[in-house]
C-alpha positions in Angstrom: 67.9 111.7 114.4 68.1 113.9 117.6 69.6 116.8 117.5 72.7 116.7 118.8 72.6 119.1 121.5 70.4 116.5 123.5 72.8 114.1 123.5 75.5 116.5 125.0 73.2 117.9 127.2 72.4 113.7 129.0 76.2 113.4 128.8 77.0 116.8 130.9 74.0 115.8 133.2 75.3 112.2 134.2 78.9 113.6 134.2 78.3 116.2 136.7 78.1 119.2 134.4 80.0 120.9 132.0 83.2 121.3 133.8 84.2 117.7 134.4 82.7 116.5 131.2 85.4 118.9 129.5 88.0 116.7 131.5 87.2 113.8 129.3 87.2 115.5 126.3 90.5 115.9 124.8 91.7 117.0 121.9 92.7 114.8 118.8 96.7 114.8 118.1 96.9 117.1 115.2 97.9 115.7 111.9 100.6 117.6 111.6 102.0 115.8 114.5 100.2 112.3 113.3 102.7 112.6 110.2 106.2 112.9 112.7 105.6 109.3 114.4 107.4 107.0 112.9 106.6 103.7 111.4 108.1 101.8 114.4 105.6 103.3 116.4 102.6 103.3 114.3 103.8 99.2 114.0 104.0 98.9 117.6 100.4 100.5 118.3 99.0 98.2 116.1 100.7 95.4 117.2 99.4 96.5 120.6 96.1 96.3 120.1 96.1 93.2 118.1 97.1 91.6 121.3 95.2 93.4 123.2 92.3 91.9 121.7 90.9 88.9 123.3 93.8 89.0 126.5 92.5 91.7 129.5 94.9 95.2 128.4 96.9 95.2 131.8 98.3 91.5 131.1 100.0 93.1 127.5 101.0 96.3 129.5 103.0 94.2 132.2 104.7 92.7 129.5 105.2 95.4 126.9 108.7 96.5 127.7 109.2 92.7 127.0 107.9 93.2 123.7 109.6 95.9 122.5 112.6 94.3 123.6 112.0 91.0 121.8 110.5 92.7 118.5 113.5 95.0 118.5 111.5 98.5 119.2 109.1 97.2 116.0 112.1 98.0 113.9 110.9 97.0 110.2 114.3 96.6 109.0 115.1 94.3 111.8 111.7 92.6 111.4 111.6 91.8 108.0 114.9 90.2 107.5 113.9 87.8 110.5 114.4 83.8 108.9 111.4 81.7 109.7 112.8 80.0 112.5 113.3 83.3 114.3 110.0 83.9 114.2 109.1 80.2 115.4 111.6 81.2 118.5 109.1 83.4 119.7 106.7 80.6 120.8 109.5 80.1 123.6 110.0 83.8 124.6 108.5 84.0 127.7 109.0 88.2 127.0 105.8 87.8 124.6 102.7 86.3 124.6 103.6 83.0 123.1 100.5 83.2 120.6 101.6 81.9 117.1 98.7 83.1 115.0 99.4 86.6 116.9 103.0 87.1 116.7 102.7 86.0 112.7 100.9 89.5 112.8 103.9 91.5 113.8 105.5 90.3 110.6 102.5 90.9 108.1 101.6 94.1 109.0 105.1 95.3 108.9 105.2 94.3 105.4 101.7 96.4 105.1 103.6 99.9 107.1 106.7 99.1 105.2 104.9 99.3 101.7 102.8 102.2 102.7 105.6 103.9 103.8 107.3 103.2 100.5 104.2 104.7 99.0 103.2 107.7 100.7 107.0 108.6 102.3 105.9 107.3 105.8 103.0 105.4 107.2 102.4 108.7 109.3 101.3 110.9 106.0 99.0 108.2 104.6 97.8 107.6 108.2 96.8 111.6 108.5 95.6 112.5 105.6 93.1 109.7 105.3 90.0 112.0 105.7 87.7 111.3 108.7 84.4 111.4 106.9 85.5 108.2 105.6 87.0 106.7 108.9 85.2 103.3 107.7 87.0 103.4 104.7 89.9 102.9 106.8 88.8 100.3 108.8 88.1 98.7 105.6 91.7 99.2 104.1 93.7 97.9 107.5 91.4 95.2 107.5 92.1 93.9 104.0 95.9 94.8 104.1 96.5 94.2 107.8 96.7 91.1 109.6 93.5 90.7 112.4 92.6 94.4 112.1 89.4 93.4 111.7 86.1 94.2 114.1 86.6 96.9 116.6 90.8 96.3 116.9 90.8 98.5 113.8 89.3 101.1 115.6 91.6 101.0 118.8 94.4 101.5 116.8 92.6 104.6 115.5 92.0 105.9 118.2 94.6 105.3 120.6 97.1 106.8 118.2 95.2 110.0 118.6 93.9 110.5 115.2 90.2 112.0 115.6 87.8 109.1 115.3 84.8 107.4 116.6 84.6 104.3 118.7 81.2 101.8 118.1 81.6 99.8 121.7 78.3 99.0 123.2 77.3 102.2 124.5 78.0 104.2 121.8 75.7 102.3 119.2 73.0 101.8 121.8 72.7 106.1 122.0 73.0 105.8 118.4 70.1 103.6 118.4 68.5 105.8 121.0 69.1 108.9 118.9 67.0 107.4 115.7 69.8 105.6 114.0 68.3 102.6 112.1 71.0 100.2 112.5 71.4 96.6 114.2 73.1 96.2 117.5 76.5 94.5 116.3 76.9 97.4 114.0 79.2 95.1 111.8 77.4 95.4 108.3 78.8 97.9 105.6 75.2 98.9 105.6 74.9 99.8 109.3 79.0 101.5 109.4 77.8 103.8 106.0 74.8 104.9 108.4 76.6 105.6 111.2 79.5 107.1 109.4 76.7 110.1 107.5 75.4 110.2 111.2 79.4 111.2 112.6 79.5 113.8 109.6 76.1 115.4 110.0 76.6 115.8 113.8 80.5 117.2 113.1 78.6 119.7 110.6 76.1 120.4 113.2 78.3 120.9 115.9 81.5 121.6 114.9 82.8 118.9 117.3 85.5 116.4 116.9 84.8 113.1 116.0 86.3 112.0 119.0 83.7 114.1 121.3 80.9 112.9 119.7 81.9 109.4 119.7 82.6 110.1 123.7 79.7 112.2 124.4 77.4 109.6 122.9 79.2 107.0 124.9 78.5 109.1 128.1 75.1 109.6 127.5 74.1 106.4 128.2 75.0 103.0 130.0 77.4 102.5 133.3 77.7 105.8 134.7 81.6 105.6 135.2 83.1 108.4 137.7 85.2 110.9 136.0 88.4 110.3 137.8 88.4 106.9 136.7 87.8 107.7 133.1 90.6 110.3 133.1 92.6 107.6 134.8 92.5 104.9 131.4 92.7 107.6 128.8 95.7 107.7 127.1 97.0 104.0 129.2 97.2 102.2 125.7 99.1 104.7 123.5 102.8 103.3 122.0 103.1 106.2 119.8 104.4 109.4 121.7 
C-alpha cells in the first residue's frame, strides 16, 4: 500500500492546502464524553439513520422534532411498554414516516440499548470502549442484534455519534483501491472489511491519525472535488446525540 503521506498530500492539494483541509478535520468526541450520552440519545441516533437510509436526509430532518415527539424523546421505558396496537397507530401519524417495517425498528433496537445497558451500565460504556481496531466487529454486533443496521447504516450511526471511525462510501474504497488495497468495489465481504480494517490500523500506526482523518482524507483524495464551505456546512447536520 502507499504510504500514507501521499494520500494526505492529493487531499491537501485538491482542498486548497493545509489550512482549509484542517477545517474538515475534526476531532472524534472523546470517549469519556461518548460514555455521558444517554441511551435515549444513542436510540434516537440510530433510529435516525435507519430512516435516513433509503429517504433523502433533509426529508427526516424536517420531520424530526415530529419524531421525537411521537417516540416520546426515544424514552425506552416509554417505548417498551408500548401494546401492539400503539405501535400499529404509528402508520397514521402523520409526525413520522408512516413506514411499518421502519418504525418496528424503533422498538427492537430499544430492546437491544436496553439490554446492553443492563449489561455494561449504559449503552454509552459499551459503545466507547469497543476498540477501534475492531470497528468491523462492531458493525458485525449491531447488525446481528440490531434491527436494519446492516450495510453502511451501521457505520452512520458510528460516525455521526462522534465515535472515531471510518466511513467505506464510494470514494473512500476507490482511494483504497488506488492506494493497493486488494478488495472488491462493494466492500461488503468479511474478507474485503478484515483488509480494509488492518489497512485503518497500519495507517493510524503510521500516522498517528484518527480513524476519522484517514477515513476523510482518503475520501478527499479522490472523486467530486466538493468546496470546503459546503463540506463544513453538512458536518455535524445528522447528529441526535449532543
Amino acid at each position: 500500500m502507499k504510504k500514507f503521506k501521499l494520500i494526505h498530500d492529493a487531499a491537501k492539494k485538491r482542498k486548497g492546502g493545509d489550512k482549509e483541509l484542517k477545517k474538515l478535520l475534526t476531532a472524534p468526541t472523546k470517549l469519556s464524553s461518548l460514555k455521558r450520552i444517554t441511551d435515549d440519545r444513542y436510540l434516537a441516533q440510530i433510529t435516525r439513520c435507519v430512516f435516513n437510509a433509503g429517504f433523502h436526509w433533509r426529508v427526516i430532518s424536517s420531520k424530526w422534532d415530529g419524531f421525537e415527539e411521537a417516540f416520546h424523546g426515544f424514552d425506552l421505558g416509554a417505548l417498551l411498554t408500548k401494546a401492539p396496537e400503539e405501535w400499529e397507530a404509528y402508520l397514521e401519524d402523520t409526525r413520522v414516516i408512516r413506514n411499518w417495517q421502519k418504525i418496528q425498528t424503533v422498538f427492537h433496537n430499544a430492546a437491544m440499548v436496553d439490554e446492553i445497558s443492563e449489561e455494561h451500565g449504559s449503552f454509552g460504556k459499551f459503545f466507547a470502549d469497543w476498540p477501534v481496531s475492531d470497528q468491523v466487529g462492531l458493525m458485525k454486533y449491531l447488525h446481528k442484534n440490531g434491527s436494519r443496521l446492516g450495510g453502511k447504516t451501521a457505520q452512520w450511526f458510528i460516525r455521526f455519534t462522534g465515535k472515531d471511525s471510518f466511513m467505506l462510501t464510494g470514494d473512500v474504497v476507490t482511494a483504497l483501491i488506488a492506494s493497493g488495497l486488494d478488495i472488491n468495489e462493494n466492500a461488503s465481504s468479511q474478507r474485503d472489511q478484515k483488509k480494509i480494517q488492518e489497512a485503518f490500523n497500519h495507517w493510524h500506526d503510521e500516522t498517528g491519525l484518527p480513524y476519522t482523518h484517514l477515513s476523510k482524507l482518503l475520501s478527499y483524495s479522490v472523486g467530486d472535488n466538493v468546496p470546503v464551505d459546503v463540506l463544513s456546512g453538512y458536518q455535524g447536520s445528522q447528529t441526535v446525540t449532543e
